[in-house]
C-alpha positions in Angstrom: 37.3 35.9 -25.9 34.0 37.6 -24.6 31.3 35.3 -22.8 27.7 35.6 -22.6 25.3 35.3 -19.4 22.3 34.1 -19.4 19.5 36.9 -18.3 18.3 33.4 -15.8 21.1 33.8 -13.8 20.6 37.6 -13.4 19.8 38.5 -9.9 17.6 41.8 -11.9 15.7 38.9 -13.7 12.4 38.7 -12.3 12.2 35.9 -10.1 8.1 35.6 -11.0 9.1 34.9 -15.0 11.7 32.3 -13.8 9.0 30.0 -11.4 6.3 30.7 -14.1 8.8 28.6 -16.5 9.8 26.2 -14.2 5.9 25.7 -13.3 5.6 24.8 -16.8 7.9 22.2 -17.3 6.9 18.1 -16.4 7.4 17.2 -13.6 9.8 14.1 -12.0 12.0 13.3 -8.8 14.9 14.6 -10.7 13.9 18.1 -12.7 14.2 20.2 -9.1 17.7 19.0 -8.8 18.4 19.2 -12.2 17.4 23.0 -12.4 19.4 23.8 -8.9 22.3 22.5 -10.3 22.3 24.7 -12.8 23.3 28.5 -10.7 23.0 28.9 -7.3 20.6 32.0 -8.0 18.2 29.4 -9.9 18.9 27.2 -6.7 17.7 29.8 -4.0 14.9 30.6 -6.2 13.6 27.2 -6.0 14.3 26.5 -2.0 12.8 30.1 -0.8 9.5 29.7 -3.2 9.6 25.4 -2.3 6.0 25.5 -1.3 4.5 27.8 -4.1 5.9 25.7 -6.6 5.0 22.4 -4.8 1.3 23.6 -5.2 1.4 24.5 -8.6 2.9 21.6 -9.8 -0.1 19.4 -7.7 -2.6 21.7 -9.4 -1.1 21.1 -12.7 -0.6 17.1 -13.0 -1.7 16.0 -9.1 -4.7 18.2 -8.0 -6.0 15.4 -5.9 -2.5 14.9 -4.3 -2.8 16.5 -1.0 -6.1 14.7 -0.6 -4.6 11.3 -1.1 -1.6 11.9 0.8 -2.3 14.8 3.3 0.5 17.1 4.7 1.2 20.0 6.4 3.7 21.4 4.3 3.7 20.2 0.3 7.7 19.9 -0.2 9.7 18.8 -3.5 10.7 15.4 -1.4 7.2 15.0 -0.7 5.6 15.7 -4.5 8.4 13.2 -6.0 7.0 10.5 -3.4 3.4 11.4 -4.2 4.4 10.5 -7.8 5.7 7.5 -7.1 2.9 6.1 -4.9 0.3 6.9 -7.8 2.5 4.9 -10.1 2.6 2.1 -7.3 -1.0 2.2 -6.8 -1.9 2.7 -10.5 0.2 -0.7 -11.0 -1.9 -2.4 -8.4 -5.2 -1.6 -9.8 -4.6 -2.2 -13.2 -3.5 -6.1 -12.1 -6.7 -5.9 -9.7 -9.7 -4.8 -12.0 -8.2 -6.7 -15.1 -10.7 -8.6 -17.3 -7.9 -11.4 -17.1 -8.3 -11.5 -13.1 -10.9 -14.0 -12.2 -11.4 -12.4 -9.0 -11.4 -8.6 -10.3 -12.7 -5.8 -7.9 -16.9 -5.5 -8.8 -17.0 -1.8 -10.3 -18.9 -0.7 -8.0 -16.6 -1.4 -5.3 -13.4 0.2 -7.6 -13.1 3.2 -6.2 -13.4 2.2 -2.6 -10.4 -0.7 -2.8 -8.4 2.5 -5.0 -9.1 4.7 -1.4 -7.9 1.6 0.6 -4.1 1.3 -1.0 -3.8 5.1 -0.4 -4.7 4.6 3.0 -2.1 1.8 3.5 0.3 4.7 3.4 -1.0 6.9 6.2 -0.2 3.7 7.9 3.2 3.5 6.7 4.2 7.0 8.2 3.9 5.3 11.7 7.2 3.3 12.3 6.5 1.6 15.3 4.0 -1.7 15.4 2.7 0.1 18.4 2.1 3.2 16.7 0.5 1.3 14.0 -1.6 -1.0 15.8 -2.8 2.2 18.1 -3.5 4.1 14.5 -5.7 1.0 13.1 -7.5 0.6 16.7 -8.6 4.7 16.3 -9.8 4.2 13.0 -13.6 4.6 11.7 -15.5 1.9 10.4 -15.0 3.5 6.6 -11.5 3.7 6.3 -11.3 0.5 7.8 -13.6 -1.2 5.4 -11.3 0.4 2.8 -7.9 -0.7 3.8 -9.6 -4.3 4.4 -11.1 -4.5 1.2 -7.4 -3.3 -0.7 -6.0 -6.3 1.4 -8.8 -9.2 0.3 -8.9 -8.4 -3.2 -5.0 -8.3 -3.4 -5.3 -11.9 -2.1 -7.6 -13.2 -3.7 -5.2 -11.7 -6.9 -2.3 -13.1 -5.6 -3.4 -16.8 -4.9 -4.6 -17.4 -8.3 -2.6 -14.3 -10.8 0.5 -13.9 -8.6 3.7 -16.4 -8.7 5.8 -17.8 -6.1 4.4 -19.7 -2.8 1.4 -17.7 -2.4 0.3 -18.8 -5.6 -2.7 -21.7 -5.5 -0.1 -23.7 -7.6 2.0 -24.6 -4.6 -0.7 -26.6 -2.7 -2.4 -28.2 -5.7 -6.4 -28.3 -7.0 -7.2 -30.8 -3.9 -6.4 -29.2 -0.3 -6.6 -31.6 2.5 -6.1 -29.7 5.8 -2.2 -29.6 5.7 -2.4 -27.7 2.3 -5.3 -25.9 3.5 -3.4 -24.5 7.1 -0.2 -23.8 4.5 -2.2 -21.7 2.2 -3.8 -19.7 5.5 -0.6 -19.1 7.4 1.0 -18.1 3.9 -2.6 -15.6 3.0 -2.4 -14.6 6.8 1.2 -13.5 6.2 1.0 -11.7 3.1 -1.9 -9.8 4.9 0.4 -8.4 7.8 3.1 -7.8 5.3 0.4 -5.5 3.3 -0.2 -3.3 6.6 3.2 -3.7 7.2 5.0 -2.6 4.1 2.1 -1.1 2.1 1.1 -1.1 -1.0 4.6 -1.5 -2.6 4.5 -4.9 -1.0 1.8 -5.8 -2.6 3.0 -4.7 -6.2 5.7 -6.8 -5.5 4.1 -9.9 -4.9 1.9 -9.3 -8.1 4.4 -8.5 -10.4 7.4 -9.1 -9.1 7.0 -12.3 -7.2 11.2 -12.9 -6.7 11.7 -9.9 -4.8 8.9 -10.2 -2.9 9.2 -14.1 -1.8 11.8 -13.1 0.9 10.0 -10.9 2.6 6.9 -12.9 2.6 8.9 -15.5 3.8 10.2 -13.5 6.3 6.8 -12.7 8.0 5.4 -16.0 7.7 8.4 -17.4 10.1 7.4 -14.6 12.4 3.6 -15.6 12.3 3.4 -19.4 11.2 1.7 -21.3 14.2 2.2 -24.7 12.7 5.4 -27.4 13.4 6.1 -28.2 10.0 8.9 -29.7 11.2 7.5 -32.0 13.6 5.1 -33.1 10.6 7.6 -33.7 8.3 9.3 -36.0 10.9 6.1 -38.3 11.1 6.0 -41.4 9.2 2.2 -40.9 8.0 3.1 -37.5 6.9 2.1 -36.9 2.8 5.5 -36.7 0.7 4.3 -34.9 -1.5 3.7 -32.3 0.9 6.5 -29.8 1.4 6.1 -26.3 3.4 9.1 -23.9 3.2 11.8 -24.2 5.4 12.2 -21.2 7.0 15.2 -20.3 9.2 15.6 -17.8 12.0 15.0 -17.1 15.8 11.2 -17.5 16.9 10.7 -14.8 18.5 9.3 -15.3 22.3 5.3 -14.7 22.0 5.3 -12.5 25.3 7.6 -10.1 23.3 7.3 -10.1 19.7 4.7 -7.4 18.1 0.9 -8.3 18.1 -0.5 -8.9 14.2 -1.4 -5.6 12.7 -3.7 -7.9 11.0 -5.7 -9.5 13.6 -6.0 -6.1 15.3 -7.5 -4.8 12.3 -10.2 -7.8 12.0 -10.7 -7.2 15.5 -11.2 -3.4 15.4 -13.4 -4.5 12.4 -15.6 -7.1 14.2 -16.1 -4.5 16.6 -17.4 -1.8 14.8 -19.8 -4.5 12.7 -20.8 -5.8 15.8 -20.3 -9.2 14.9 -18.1 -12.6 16.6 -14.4 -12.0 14.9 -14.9 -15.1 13.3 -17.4 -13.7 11.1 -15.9 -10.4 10.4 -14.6 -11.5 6.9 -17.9 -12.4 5.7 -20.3 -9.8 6.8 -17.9 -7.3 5.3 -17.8 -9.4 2.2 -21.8 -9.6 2.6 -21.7 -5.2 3.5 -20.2 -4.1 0.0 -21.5 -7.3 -2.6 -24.2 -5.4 -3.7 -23.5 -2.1 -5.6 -26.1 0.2 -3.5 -24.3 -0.6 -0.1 -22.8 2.9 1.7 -19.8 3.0 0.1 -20.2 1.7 -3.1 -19.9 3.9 -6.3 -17.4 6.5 -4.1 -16.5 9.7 -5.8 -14.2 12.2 -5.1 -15.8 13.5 -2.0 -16.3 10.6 -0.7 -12.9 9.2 -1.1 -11.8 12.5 0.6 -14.2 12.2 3.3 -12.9 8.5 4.3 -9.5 9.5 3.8 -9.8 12.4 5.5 -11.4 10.6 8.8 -7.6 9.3 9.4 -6.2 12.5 9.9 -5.9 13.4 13.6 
């Protein structure tokens, strides 16, 4: 019984006409392995020309890819991550500029909270709080402004669209000061998880509020300042009145990591040249109105702010 062989798995097959095929096809995380499964002559084709193909792919379907999410070396590994942090992001700004969403990003301001969740992961590649907390204390005002903006608008979303504790829901339409101090440590907390765990967290808490709660959780423990406990334990205390119950070690202040948060308000208040305890609305006052610097920002511009985090 005779067989027949494919002229793709011919080492005289021009390897050219082969990556001009495979630059054709869609791409996802698993076509490359797909395809080097197939013959290890397919399979060195792909690894020695890795690069080549990376780019044409981007220029294809991603061309603003390595703007967004700048490297050194475009890679397979790094292309299937790029696709998945537009899907993450794409997910974020549809919940963020719905009509439905009573605090929706102002258009003009769009494009700037978009550049802000792509900048949460350049802050993501550092590992370390240190390394983190050095990258947000080297940053411009611009990117800054940016990443801040991605954070306020995503909880302002997430108090009133969002489910689970963070939602306004939990504390009721009357805050006295317990509920008030609850909803900021909770706010405060989601905000250092954002710079913490990116933009993914933030999808999460939006649309996928059970998976997200621990975590949340998690960090507010870590940060809380308030003895709940102590409160619950008083006799004038309101009953109706219930903050979580977190367990865990509290961690020793002298030790534990410094709020990637606070640092950035800090950097912030800095560059604004205001007290830190009005950062939050002189920013907010900075980009209300639709002619402010970095209102309206196109595609050089959101390269040019992205770009001023590369060192």
């Amino acid at each position: 019984m005779s067989t027949t062989r494919s002229r793709l798995i011919d080492r005289s097959f021009p390897p050219e006409i082969l990556l001009e095929v495979v630059q054709r096809l869609p791409f996802d995380k698993n076509l490359v392995p797909q395809l080097a499964s197939i013959h290890p002559y397919i399979q060195a084709i792909l690894v020695a020309y890795e690069t080549s193909v990376t780019k044409a792919f981007v220029q294809k379907n991603l061309y603003h890819a390595l703007t967004d999410f700048p490297t050194s070396r475009p890679t397979y590994v790094w292309l299937s991550r790029c696709v998945q942090q537009y899907d993450v992001v794409d997910d974020v700004m549809e919940v963020l500029t719905s009509e439905h969403n009573c605090f929706a990003v102002e258009k003009h301001n769009v494009s700037l909270v978009n550049t802000g969740l792509y900048l949460l992961y350049r802050l993501q590649e550092f590992e370390a709080p240190d390394s983190k907390i050095a990258f947000i204390k080297a940053l411009p005002r611009d990117p800054l402004t940016a990443v801040f903006l991605a954070i306020h608008y995503s909880t302002l979303t997430a108090r009133y669209e969002s489910q689970g504790i963070i939602n306004q829901q939990t504390y009721g339409r009357f805050l006295d000061a317990n509920r008030l101090e609850l909803r900021n440590d909770i706010e405060f907390a989601f905000s250092e998880g954002v710079l913490d765990l990116g933009a993914k967290f933030v999808a999460d808490v939006l649309l996928r509020a059970e998976g997200a709660e621990p975590a949340l959780l998690c960090i507010y423990h870590d940060h809380s300042i308030h003895d709940w406990v102590m409160q619950r334990a008083d006799a004038n205390a309101d009953p109706d009145f219930q903050p979580p119950i977190t367990q865990g070690p509290h961690r020793d202040p002298e030790t534990k990591a410094r709020s990637l948060y606070t640092t950035l308000l800090e950097r912030l208040a800095e560059l604004y040249g205001c007290p830190l305890q009005e950062v939050i609305s002189k920013v907010e006052e900075e980009v209300e109105l639709p002619d402010h610097d970095l209102a309206w920002l196109n595609l050089h511009g959101k390269a040019r702010v992205i770009g001023e985090t590369v060192f």
